[in-house]
Kinemage of the C-alpha trace (Angstrom):
@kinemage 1
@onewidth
@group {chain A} dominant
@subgroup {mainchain}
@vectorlist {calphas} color= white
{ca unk a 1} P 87.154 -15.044 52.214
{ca unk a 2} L 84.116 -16.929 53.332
{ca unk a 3} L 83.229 -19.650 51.479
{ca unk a 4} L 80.285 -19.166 48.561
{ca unk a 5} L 76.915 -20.954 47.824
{ca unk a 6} L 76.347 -22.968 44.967
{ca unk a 7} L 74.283 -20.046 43.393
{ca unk a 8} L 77.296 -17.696 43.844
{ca unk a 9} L 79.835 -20.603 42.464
{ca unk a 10} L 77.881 -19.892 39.342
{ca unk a 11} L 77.594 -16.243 39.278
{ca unk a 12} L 80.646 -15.710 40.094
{ca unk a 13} L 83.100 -18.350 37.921
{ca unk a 14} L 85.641 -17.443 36.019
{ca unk a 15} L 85.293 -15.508 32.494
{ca unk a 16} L 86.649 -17.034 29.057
{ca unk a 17} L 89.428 -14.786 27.778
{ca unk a 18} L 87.616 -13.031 25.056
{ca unk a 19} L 85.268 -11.707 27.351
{ca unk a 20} L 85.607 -8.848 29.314
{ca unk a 21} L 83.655 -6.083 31.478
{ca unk a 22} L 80.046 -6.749 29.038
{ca unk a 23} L 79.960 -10.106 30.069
{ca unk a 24} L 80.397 -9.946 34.046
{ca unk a 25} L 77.515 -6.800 33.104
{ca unk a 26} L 75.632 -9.277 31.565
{ca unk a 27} L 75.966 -11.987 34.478
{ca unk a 28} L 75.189 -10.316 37.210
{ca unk a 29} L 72.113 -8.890 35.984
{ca unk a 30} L 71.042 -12.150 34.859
{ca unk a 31} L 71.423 -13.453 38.124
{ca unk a 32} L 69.453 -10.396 39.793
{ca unk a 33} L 66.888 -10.980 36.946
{ca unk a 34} L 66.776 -14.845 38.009
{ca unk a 35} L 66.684 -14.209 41.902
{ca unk a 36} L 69.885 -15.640 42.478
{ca unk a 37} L 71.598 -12.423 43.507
{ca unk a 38} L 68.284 -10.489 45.520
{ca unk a 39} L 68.063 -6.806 45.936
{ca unk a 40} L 69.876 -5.587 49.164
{ca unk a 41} L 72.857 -8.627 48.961
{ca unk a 42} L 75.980 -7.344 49.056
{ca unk a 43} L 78.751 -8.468 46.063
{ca unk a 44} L 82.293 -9.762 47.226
{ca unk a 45} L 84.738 -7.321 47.473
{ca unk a 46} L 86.266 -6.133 44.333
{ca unk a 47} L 89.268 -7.785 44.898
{ca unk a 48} L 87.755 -11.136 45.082
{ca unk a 49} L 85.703 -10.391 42.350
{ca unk a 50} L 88.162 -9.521 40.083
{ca unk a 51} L 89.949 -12.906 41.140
{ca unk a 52} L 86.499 -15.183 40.744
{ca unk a 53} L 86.102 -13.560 37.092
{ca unk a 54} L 89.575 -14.240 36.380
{ca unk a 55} L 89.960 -10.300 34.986
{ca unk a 56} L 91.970 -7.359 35.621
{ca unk a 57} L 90.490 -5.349 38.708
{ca unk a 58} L 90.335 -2.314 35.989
{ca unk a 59} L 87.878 -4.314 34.036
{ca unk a 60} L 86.177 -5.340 37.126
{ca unk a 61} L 85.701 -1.468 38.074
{ca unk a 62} L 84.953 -0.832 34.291
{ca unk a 63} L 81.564 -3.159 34.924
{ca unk a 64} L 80.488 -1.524 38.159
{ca unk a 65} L 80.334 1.212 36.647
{ca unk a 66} L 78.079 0.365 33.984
{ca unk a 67} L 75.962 -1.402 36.377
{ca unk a 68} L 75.997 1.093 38.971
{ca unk a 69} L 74.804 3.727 35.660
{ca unk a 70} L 71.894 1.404 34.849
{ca unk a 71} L 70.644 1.899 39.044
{ca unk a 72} L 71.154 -1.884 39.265
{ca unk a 73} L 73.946 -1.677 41.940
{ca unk a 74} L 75.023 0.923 44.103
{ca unk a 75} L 78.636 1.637 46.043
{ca unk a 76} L 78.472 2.511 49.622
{ca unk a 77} L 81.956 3.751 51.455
{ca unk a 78} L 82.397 3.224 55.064
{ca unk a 79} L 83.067 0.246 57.255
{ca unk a 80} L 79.650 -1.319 56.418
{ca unk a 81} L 80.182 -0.391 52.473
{ca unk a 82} L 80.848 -2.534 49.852
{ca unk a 83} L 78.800 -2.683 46.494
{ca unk a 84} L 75.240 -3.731 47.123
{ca unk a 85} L 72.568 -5.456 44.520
{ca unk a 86} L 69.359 -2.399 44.581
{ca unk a 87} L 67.348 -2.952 41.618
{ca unk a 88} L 66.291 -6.214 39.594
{ca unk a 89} L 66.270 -5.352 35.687
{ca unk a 90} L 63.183 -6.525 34.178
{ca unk a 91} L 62.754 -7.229 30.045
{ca unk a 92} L 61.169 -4.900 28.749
{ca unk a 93} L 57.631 -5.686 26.312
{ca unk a 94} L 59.654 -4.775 23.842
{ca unk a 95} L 62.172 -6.783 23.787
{ca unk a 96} L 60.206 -9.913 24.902
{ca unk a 97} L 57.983 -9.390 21.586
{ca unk a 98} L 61.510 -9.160 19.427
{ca unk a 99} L 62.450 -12.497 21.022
{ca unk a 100} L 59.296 -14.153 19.766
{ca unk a 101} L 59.543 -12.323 17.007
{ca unk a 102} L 63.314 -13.774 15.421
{ca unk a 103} L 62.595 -17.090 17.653
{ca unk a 104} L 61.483 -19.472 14.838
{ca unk a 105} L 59.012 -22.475 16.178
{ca unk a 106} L 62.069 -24.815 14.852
{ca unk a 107} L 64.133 -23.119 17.729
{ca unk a 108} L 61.742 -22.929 20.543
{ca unk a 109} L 61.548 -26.733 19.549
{ca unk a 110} L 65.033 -27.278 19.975
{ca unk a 111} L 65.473 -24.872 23.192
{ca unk a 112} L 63.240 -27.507 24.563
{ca unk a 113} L 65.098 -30.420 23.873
{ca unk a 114} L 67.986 -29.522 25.024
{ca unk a 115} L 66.463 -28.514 28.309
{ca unk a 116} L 64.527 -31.627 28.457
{ca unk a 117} L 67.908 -33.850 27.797
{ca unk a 118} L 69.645 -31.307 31.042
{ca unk a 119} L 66.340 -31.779 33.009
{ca unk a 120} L 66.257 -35.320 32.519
{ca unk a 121} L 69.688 -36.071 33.756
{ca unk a 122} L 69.423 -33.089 36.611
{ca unk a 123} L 66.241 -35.321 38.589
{ca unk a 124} L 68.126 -38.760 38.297
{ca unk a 125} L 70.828 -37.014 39.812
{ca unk a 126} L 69.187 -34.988 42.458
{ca unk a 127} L 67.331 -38.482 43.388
{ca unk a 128} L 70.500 -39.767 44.241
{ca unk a 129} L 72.371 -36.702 45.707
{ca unk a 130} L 69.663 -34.539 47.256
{ca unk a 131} L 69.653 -34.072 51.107
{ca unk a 132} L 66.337 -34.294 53.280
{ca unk a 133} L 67.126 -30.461 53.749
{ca unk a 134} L 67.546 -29.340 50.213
{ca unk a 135} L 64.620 -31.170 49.489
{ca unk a 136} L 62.572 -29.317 52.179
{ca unk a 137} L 63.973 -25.957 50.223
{ca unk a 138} L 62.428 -27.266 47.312
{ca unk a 139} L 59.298 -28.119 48.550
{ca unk a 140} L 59.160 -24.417 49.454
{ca unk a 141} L 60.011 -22.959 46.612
{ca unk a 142} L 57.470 -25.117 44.583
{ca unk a 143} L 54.555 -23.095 45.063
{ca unk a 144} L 56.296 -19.698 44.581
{ca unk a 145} L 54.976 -18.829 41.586
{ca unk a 146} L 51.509 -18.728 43.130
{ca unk a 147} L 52.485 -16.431 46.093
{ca unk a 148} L 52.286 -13.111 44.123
{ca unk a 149} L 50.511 -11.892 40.576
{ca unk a 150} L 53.139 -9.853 38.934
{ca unk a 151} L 54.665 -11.780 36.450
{ca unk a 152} L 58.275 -10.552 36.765
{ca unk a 153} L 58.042 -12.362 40.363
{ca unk a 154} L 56.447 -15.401 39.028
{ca unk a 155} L 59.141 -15.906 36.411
{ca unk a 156} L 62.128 -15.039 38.924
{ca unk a 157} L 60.035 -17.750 41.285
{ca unk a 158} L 59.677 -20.398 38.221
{ca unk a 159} L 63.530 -19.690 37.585
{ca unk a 160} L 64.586 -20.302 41.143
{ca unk a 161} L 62.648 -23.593 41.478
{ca unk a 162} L 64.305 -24.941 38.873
{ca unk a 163} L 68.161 -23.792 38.822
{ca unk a 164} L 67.197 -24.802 42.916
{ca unk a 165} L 67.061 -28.694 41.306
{ca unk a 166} L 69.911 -28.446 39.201
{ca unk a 167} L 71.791 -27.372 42.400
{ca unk a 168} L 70.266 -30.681 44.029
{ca unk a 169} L 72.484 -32.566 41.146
{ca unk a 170} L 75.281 -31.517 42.818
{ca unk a 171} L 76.752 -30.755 39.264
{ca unk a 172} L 77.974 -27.696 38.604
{ca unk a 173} L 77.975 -28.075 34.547
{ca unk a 174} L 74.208 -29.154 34.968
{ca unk a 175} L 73.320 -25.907 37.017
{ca unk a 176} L 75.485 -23.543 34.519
{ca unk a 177} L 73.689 -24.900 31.679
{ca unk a 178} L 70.364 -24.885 33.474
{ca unk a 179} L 70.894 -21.102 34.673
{ca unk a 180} L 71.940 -20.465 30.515
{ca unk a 181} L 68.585 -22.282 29.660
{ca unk a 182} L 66.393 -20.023 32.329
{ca unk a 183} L 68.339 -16.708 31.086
{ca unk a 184} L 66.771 -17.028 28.064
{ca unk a 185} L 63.215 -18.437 28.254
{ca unk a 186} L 61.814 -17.892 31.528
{ca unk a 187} L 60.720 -13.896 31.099
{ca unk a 188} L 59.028 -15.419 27.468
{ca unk a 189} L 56.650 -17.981 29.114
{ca unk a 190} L 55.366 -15.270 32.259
{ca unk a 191} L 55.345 -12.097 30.021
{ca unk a 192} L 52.295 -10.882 29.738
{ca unk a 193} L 52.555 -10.022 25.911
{ca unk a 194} L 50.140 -12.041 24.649
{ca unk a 195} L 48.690 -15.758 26.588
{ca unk a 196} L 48.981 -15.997 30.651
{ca unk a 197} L 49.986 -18.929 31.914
{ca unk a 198} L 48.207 -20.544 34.985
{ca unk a 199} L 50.324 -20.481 38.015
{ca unk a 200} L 48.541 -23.099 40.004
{ca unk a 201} L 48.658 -25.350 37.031
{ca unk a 202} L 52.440 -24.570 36.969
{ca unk a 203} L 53.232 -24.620 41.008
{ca unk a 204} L 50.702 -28.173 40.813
{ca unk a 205} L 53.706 -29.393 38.427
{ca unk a 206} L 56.216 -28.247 40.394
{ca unk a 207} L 55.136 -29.765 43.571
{ca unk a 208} L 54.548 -33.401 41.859
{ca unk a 209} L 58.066 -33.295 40.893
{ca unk a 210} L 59.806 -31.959 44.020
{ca unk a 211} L 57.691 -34.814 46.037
{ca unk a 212} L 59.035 -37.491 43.460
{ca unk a 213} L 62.448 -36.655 44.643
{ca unk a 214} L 61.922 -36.677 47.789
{ca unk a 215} L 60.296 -40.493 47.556
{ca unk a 216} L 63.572 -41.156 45.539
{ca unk a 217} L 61.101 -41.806 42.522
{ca unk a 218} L 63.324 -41.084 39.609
{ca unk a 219} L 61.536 -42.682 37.109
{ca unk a 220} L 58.473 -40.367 37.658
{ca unk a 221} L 60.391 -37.616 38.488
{ca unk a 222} L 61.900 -37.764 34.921
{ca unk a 223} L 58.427 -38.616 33.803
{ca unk a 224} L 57.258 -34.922 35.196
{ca unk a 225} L 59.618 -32.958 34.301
{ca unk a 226} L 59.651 -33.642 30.730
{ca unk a 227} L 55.929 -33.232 30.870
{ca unk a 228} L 56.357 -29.910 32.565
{ca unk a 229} L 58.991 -28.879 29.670
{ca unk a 230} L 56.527 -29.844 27.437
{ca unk a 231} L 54.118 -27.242 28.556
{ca unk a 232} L 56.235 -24.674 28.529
{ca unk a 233} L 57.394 -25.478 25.086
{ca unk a 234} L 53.787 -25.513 23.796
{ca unk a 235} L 52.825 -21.958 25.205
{ca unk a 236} L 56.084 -20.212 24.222
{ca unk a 237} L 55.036 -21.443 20.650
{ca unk a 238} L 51.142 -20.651 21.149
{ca unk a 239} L 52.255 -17.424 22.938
{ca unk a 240} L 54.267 -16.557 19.700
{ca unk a 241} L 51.509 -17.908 17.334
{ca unk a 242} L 48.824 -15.417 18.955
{ca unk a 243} L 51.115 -12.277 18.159
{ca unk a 244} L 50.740 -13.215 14.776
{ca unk a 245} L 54.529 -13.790 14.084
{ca unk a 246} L 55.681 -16.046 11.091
{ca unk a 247} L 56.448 -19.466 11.973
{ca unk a 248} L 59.171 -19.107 10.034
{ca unk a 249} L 62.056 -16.754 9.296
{ca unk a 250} L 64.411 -16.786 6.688
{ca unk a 251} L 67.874 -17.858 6.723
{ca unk a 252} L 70.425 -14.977 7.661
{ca unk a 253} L 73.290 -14.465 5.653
């Protein structure tokens, strides 16, 4: 089998037990979402799938299926077949507004701390680890969010910039939590639901930070990115402020 990239490495590790064909469901079209899987790629073979997720090749099949029901993938025969990515699932309105909705501010507060405590220790590392050409890649992908207006493109771009320096790291705990951490925010801060964000304000951050890496500037480079997590914490709680959403909810039982 030929050897995988560090985005597939992530996509494609191994399952806990207690999950089964939901979960590699829910993967995948994260990572389609996120831009790490793009539409036309073609998946590893089922057999090597089955053996990445660390499940049965029934319950392999069993997902497939379901994604292949939602139009997300689709199963060619043939000696060129194989099962290939042809739709990326957006979030809908709907179900962006429900986020911000049960999201207290307390929790968009802490979502942001913990990212800030993974992006903090991802630019030390990718200061150290980070080769001229991976830094070149991230130079590109800095200004991505400005190269088209639809805002399911500009979050997949935001998301790829940043699970791009967590790969820098060279630490694959770093880039699974940063991936986790992208899953669940990113489609918030572009949705147009309520405030737009400014993508040259956002690709201007994005640049400063990939050019303090490559001067090997880790103090500012930690100094960015924490202000750039900043930001986005402050308009995912204006953004939910301006729907008129309680800052608080109650406790669950």
């Amino acid at each position: 089998m030929a050897s995988t990239t560090a985005f597939q490495a992530q996509v494609y590790r191994a399952l806990p037990e207690t999950e089964r064909s939901e979960a590699i469901v829910n993967r995948i079209s994260k990572a389609i979402a996120l831009g790490l899987l793009k539409v036309g790629e073609r998946l590893p073979p089922e057999t090597a799938l089955s053996e990445m997720f660390g499940v049965a090749p029934s319950t392999l099949r069993e997902a497939l299926s379901d994604l292949r029901d939602q139009g997300i993938v689709a199963t060619r025969r043939g000696r060129s077949g194989g099962t290939f990515v042809v739709k990326q699932p957006f979030t809908s309105a709907d179900v962006i507004k429900k986020w911000f909705q049960d999201t207290s501010i307390a929790e968009i507060r802490d979502l942001g701390d913990e990212h800030a405590a993974i992006a903090a220790a991802t630019v030390r590392l990718a200061c150290e680890r980070a080769e001229p050409h991976e830094i070149n890649r991230l130079l590109e992908l800095a200004r991505g969010v400005v190269m088209t207006d639809k805002s399911e493109l500009q979050a997949r771009a935001d998301s790829r910039f940043h699970i791009e320096l967590a790969v820098l790291a060279q630490s694959p705990r770093l880039t699974n939590a940063e991936i986790r951490l992208q899953a669940e925010t990113v489609q918030a801060l572009w949705a147009p639901v309520s405030l737009t964000r400014d993508p040259e304000q956002v690709a201007a951050e994005h640049l400063a930070l990939a050019r303090a890496i490559a001067n090997d500037a880790p103090e500012d480079a930690q100094r960015l990115v924490l202000e750039h997590i900043r930001h986005d914490v402050h308009h995912l709680v204006d953004a939910k402020l301006s729907l008129g959403y309680p800052t608080y909810q109650q406790e669950r039982p």
